[in-house]
N, C-alpha and C positions, 0 to 999 in steps of 0.2 A: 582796135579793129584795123583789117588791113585788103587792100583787098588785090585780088593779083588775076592777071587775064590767063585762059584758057581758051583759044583762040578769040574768037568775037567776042563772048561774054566775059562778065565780070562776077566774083562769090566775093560774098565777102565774111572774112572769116573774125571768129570768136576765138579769146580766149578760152582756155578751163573757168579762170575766174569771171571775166564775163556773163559768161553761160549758167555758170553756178549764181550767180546774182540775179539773171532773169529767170530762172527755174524759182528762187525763191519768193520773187515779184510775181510768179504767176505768168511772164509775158514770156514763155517760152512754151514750146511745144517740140520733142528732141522725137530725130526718127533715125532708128539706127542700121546702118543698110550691112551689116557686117552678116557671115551666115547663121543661119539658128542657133548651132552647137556652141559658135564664138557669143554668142549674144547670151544663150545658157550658164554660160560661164563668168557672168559678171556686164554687167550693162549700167547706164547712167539713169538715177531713181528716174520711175514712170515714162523711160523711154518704149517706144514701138516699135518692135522689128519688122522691117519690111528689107529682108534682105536684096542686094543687088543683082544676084541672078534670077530674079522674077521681077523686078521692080520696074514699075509703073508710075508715072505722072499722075495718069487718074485715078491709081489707088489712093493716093492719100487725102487721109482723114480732114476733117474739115477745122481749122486749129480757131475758132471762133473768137478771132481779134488775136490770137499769140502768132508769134512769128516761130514759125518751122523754121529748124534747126536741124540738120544732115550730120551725123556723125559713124565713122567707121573704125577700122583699129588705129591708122597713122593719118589719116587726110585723102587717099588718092581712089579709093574705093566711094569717100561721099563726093568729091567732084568728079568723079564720072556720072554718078545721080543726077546732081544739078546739071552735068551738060546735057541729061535727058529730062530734067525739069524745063530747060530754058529751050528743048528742041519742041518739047509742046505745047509752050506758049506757059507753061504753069506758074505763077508767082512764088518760084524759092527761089533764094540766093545765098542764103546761110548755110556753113559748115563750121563743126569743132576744128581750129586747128590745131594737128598732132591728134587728130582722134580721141580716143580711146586711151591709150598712150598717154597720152599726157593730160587727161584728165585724171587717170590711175595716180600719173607720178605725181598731181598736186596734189593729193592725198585725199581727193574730193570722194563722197560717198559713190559706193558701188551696190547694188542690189545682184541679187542670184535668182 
């Protein structure tokens, strides 16, 4: 895990494998802000699209004890999320990073 500033705040980011470990722990909750079509097209098992040109802080779901997790195709589309998670006060800070991308390229399961 690593984490890097964008202005004030801080995300702190997930591997693929990471990620892939807490999805099978249960202690993950993945929300993917990438657009419908792209998310239609392959997305991470039992992720939530909630793309970024609509997305909202107080849209998301209530991840009951998992830690929400932001993922888009490369990284810069879910920290723009989180700087609108951390602009309304909302408790995210987690992102895949390399997206999407590079959860593909670990060879990790994709759903349609």
């Amino acid at each position: 895990m690593s984490f890097f500033g964008f202005g004030k705040s801080k995300h702190r980011e997930l591997t693929p494998q990471e990620l892939d470990a807490m999805l099978r722990d249960g202690a993950a909750m993945v929300i993917d802000v990438r657009e419908v079509d792209e998310f239609a097209a392959g997305h991470i098992p039992g992720a939530i699209n909630l793309p970024l040109s609509t997305f909202q802080a107080s849209k998301l779901p209530d991840p009951n004890g998992k830690t929400l997790v932001l993922n888009c195709a490369a990284g810069r589309r879910s920290a723009m999320a989180l700087e609108k998670c951390a602009a309304a006060q909302a408790e995210v800070d987690t992102h895949l990073a390399g997206g999407f991308g590079a959860w593909r390229a670990a060879g990790l399961a994709v759903e349609n």
